[in-house]
C-alpha positions as CSV (number, residue, x, y, z in Angstrom):
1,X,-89.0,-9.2,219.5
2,X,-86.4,-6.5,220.3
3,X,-87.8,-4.2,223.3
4,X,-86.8,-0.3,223.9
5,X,-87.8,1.5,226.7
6,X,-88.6,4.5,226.0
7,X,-90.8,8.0,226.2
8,X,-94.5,7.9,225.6
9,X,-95.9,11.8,224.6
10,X,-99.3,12.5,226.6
11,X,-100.9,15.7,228.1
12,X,-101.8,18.5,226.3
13,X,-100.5,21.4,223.8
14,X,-97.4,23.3,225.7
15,X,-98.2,20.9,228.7
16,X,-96.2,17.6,228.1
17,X,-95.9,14.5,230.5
18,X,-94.6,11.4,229.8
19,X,-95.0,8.0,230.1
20,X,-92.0,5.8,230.4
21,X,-92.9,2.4,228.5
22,X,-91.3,-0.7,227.4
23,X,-91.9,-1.0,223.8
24,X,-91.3,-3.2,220.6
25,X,-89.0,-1.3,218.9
26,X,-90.5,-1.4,215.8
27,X,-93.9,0.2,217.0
28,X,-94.4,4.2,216.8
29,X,-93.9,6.5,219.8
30,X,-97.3,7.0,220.9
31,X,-98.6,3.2,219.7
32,X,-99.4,0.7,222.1
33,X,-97.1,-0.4,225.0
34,X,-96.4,-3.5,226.8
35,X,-96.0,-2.8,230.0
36,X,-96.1,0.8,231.5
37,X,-93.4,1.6,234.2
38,X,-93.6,4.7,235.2
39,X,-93.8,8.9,234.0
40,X,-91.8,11.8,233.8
41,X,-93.1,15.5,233.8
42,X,-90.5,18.0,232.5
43,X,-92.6,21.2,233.4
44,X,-92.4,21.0,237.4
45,X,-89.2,22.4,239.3
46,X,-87.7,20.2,239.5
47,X,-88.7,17.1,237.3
48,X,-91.4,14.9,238.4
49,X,-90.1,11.1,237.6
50,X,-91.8,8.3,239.1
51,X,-90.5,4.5,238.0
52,X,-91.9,1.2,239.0
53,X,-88.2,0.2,240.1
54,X,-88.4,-3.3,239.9
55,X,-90.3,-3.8,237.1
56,X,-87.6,-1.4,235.2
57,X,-84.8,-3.4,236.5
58,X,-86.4,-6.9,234.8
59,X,-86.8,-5.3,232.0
60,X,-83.3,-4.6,231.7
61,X,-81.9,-7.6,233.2
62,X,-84.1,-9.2,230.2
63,X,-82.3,-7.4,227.7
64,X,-84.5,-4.4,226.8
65,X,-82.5,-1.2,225.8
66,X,-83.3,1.9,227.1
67,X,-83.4,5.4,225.0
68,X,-81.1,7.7,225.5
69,X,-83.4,10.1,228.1
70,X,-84.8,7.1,230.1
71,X,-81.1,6.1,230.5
72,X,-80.4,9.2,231.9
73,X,-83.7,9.3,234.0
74,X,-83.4,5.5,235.2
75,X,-79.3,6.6,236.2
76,X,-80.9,9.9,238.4
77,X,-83.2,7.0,239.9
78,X,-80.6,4.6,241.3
79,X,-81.5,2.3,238.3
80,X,-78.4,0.4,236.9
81,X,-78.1,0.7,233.4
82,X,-76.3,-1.6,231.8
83,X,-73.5,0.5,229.4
C-alpha cells in the first residue's frame, strides 16, 4: 500500500481549512484517512499550521511521500523531508 500525505478540503464555501492526512494513494481527496496529523488554515495572517511532529516524521521515515504543499508546509515546520 503506497501512502501520500497529503491535504484533506474541510470548512465551508470561501472558508477553506485543511486537514493534513496520511493517505493511500489510491483513495480520493476527501475519502477516508489513516491517520490524521495535523491542519492547515490558509485564510489567517499568517497561516495557521499545526502538525503532530512525530507522528509526521514516522510516517516519512516509513516511506510515505508527501505532496508537494505538505512538503513545503512540513519544511516551514522543521520537519525533514526526505528529497
Amino acid at each position: 500500500m503506497p501512502a501520500v500525505i497529503r491535504l484533506t478540503r474541510m470548512g465551508t464555501l470561501k472558508k477553506p481549512v485543511h486537514r493534513i492526512v496520511v493517505m493511500d494513494r489510491r483513495s480520493a481527496r476527501d475519502g477516508k484517512p489513516i491517520e490524521i496529523l495535523g491542519f492547515y488554515d490558509p485564510k489567517t495572517d499568517p497561516a495557521s499550521v499545526k502538525v503532530k511532529k512525530d507522528r509526521a516524521e514516522y510516517w516519512i521515515g516509513v516511506g510515505a511521500t508527501p505532496s508537494a504543499i505538505v512538503r513545503t508546509l512540513f519544511k516551514k515546520q522543521g520537519i525533514k523531508v526526505r528529497a
